[in-house]
N, C-alpha and C positions, 0 to 999 in steps of 0.2 A: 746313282744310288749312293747316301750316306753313306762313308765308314769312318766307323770309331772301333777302337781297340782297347780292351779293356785288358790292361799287362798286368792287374791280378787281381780274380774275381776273391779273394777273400779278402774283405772289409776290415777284419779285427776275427775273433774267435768266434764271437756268436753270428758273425754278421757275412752273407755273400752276396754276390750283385751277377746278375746277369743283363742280357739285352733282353726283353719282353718280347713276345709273341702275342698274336691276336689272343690265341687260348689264354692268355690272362685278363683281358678286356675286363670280365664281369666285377673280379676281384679288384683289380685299379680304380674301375667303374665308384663302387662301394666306397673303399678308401676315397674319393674325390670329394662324394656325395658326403659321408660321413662329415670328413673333412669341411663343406661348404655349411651343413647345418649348425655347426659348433661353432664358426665363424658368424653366422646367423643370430646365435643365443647371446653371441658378443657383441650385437650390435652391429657387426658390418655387415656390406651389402659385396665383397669380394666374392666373388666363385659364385656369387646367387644362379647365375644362371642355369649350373649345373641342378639346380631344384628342381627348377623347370625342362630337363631333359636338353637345353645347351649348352654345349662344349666350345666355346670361341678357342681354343687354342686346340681342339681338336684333336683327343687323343689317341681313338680310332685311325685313324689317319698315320699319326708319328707312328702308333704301334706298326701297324701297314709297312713303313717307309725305315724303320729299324733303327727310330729312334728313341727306343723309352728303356732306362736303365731299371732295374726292378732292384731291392735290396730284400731280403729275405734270412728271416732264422734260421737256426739248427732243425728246427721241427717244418719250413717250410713256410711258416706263416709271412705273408708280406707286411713289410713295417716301413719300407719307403718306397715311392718312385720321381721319377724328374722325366721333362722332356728336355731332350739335346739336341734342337735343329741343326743342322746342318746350314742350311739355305734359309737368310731370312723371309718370312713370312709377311705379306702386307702391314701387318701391324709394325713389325721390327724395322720394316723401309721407312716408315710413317716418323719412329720415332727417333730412328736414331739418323733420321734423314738420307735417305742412303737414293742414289740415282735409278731409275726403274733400267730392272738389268743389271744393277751391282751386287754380288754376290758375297766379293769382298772375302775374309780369312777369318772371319768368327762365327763360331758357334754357340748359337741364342739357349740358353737355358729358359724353360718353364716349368709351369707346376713340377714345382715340389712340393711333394706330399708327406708328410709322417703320419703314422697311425697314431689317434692320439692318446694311444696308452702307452705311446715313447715319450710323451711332450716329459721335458724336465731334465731328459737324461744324456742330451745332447747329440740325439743321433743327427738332426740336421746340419748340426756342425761337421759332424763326421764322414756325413756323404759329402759335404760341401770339398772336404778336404781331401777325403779320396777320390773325387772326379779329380780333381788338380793334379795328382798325385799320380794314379794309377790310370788312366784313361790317355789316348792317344789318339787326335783329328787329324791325320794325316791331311796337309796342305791348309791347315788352320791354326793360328798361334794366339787365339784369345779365346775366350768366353765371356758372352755381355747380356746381362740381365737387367729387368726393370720390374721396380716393383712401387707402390703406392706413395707417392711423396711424403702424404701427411703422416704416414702410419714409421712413428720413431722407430719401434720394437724391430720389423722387418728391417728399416736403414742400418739400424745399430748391428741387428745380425749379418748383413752382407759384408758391413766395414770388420767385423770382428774376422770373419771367413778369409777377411786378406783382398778384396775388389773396393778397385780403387772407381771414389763415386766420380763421374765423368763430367755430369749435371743434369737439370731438368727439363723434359719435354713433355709436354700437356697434362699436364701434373702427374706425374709420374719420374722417378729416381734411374737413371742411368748408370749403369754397373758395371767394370770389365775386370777382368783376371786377365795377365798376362800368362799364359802355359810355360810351364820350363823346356 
């Protein structure tokens, strides 16, 4: 079983995080779905799946397995979440080539979501910088992400976050944070 430690659930003043529970599904759910149609209006084809009721990174699942951080206002409202594997995932063997059976010392970051009536205000930075910060993988000293080659906006935002680009695998950007 995952464990991550979250050494302090409050984000800034308006802002807290917890680990998610299935009883948040429907609301993550929304924010995803939200999230993929608004990337839809902008032309990409990212998270489409989720239109069509799949989930390839499978968040029922991470929820399941106690790995989805939730960030949340003063009034409760969800305004972010991420998944934080533990163990990579077929796709994360695939990409970052890893031996079947290596399990290895990092922890794969996925969807990250803001609600997008935060876009502008920099909460994704913010989460980015408080998983760094305040979160603890016991027996894991990285976090490695991957996101869209083509797509600058998301590279520019991982390079700013502090994750150093690694290189490219099936077009797709390679990402790690080393943990303090």
């Amino acid at each position: 079983m995952p464990t991550m430690i979250l050494l302090n659930e409050q984000v800034n003043s308006e802002i807290r995080a917890n680990i998610a529970g299935m009883e948040e599904y429907p609301e993550i759910e929304r924010l995803m779905v939200d999230t993929a149609k608004w990337l839809r209006s902008k032309g990409s084809t990212q998270w489409s799946g989720l239109l069509s009721g799949s989930d390839d990174h499978d968040m029922a699942g991470a929820l399941e397995r106690g790995e989805v951080v939730v960030f949340k206002g003063t009034e409760g409202t969800l305004l972010a979440c991420v998944i934080l594997q533990q163990e990579p995932a077929e796709w994360d063997r695939n990409l970052w080539r890893l031996d079947p059976g290596e399990t290895g010392t990092a922890v794969y970051l996925h969807r990250l979501v803001v609600e997008r009536g935060q876009a502008g205000r920099s909460l994704g930075r913010t989460v980015m910088d408080w998983i760094g910060r305040e979160m603890s993988f016991p027996g894991k000293d990285r976090i490695r992400l991957d996101c869209i080659a083509g797509n600058e906006t998301l590279n520019a935002f991982y390079k700013n976050c502090g994750y150093t680009y690694i290189g490219e695998s099936g077009g797709f950007s390679l990402y790690e944070f080393i943990l303090p």
